[in-house]
N, C-alpha and C positions, 0 to 999 in steps of 0.2 A: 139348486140354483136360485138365486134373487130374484123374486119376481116385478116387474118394476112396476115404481110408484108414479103417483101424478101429486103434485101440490100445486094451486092455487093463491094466487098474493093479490086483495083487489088494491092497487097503488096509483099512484102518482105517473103515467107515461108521458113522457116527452116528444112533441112532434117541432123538429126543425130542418131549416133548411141553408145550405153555404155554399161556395161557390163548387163543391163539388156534387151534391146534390143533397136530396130529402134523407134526413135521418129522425130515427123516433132509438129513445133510449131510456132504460130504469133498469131495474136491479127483479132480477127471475128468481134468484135467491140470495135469501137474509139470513144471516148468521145469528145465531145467540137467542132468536124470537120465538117464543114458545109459542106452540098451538095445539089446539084439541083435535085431535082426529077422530073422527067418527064416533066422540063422544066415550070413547072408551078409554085414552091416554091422553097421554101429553108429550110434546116430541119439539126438541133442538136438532139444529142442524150446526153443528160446530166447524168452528173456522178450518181447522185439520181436515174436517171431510173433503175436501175439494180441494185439487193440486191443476197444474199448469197442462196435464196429460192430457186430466177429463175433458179442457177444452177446445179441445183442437180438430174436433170433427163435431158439431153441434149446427142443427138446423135449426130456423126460425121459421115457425109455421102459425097457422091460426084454428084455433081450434084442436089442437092435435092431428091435423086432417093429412093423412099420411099420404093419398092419393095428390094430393096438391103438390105442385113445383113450388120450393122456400121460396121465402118470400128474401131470404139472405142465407149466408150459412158461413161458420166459423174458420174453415179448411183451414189447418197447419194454424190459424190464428194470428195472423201477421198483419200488419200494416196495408196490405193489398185484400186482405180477407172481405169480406161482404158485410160481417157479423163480426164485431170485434168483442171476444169476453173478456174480463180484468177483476182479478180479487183484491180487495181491500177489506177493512176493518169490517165495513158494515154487510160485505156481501159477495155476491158477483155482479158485475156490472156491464150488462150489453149494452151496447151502441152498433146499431143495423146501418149499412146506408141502403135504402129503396129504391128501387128501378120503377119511378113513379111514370114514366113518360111510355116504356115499352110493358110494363107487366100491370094490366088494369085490377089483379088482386093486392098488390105491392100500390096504387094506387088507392083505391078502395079504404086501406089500413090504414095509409099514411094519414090520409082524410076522417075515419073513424076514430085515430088516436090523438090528432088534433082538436076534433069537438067533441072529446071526452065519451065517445060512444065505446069506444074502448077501453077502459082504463085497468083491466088485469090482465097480468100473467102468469104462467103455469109453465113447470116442467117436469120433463119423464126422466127417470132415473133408478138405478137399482140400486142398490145397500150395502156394503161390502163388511161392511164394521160397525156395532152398536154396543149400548151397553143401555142397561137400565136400573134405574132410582126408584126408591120410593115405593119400593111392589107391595109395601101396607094401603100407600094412600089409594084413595077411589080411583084418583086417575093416576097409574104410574106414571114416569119420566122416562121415554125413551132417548136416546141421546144417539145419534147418528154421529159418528167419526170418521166412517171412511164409505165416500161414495164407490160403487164397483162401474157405471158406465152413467152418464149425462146423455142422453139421447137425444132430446131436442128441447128449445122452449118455446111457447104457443102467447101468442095475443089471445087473448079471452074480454069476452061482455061477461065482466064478473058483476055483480051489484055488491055493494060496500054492504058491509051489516055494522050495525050500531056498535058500539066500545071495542071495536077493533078493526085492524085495518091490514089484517092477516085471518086467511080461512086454509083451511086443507080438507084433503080430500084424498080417496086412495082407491084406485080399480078394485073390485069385489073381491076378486082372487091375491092380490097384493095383501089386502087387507087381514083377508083372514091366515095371511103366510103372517103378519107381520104379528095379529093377535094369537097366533100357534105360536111364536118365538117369546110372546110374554107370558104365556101359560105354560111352557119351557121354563123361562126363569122363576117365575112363582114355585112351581115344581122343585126347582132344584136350592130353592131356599125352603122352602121345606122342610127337604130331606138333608138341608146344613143342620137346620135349627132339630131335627129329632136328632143326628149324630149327633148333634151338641150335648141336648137334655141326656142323650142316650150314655154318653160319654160322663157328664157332669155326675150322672146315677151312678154310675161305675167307681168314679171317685168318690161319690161319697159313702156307696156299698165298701169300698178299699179301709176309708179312713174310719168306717164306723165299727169295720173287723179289726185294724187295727187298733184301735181305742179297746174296743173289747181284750184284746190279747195282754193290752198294754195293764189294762184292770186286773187280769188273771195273773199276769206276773209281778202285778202290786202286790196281790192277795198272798200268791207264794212265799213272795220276800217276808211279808207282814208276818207268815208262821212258821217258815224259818225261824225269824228273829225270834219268835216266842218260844220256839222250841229252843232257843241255842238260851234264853235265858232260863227256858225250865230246867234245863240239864247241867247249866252252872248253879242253882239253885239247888239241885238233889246233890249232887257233890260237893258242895257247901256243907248239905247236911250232913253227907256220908261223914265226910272228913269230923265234922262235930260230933258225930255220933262216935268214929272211931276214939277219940281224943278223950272221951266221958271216959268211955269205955278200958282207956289205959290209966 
């Protein structure tokens, strides 16, 4: 089974408010954006991973704090929902509306995401479908194609790091499931690349017997032919000799 992941994005949050109440919205997940994980890969999140299914039960939490009542949450994903998700080119796109007046943490956030005290977020999810690149280079390419469940996504105090404005990160156990499935595929190319050579020996152990066989039945022909001219040649003579002879 998948063990699930956590990513982290320090971004851009949005805190507004209209005549139905306070909303804060950005994007939990980015398509296409490479990142390093734990220094050991590199890892897409491709548009295909993520369908209309995975969003339709998706809490909004902060911190991952699982004891906590959301702060919104996605149900069925409708127009009435708390949490609205939406896939586009660049992403998934949440738009929360907050219960600023009755929930003092849904308060708290709205206020935090507003002056910038919060500006990342994270979500939990497990892996349904990947593939991987590049298993020369230092840091592979994993490619995630299909998510298997979207669990929740969390407001986070992420700090920005320099020349990038995407970080990840992966529960301990996650992580080493996910570096067991790249030491999996290293493995199993491998053992393509020794069938290969092993295969390539083969033919060319084939072609270099048959080459050889092919020389010996030169050779044969070669004294054949000498022979079939020595023996018109003695009869040649025979016949001269007879002919003296009469």
């Amino acid at each position: 089974m998948s063990k699930k992941e956590i990513r982290f994005l320090s971004l851009e949050l949005r805190a507004e408010e209209d005549e139905r109440g306070a909303y804060i919205e950005g994007y939990p997940i980015v398509f296409n954006q490479e990142t390093v994980i734990g220094g050991f890969y590199r890892e897409i999140i491709a548009p295909e991973s993520v369908n209309e299914s995975l969003l339709r039960d998706v809490a909004l939490m902060i911190g991952h704090d699982f004891g906590m009542v959301p702060l919104a949450h996605s149900r069925r994903n409708t127009e009435n929902s708390t949490m609205r998700l939406s896939i586009d080119d660049h992403g998934v796109r949440m738009r929360a509306l907050l219960d600023i007046e009755n929930n003092p943490k849904a308060k708290e956030a709205y206020s935090a995401v507003k002056r910038g005290d919060l500006s990342g977020m994270s979500f939990a999810f497990t892996t349904e479908k990947e593939s991987w690149e590049d298993l020369d280079a230092e840091k592979p390419l994993r490619r995630i194609t299909g998510m298997g469940k979207i669990y929740e996504v969390s407001l986070v105090a992420f700090p920005a790091y320099e020349g990038t404005s995407v970080q990840a990160a992966s529960e301990g156990d996650a992580l080493e499931s996910v570096l067991a499935s790249l030491e999996s595929e290293k493995q199993k190319l491998a053992d393509e690349r020794a069938a290969a050579a092993a295969e390539e020996e083969r033919k060319a152990a084939e072609a270099a017997e048959a080459e050889r066989r092919r020389a010996v039945l030169e050779r044969l022909d070669a004294e054949k032919e000498r022979r079939r001219v020595v023996l018109e040649q003695l009869n040649y003579l025979m016949k001269e000799v007879k002919h003296d002879e009469v």
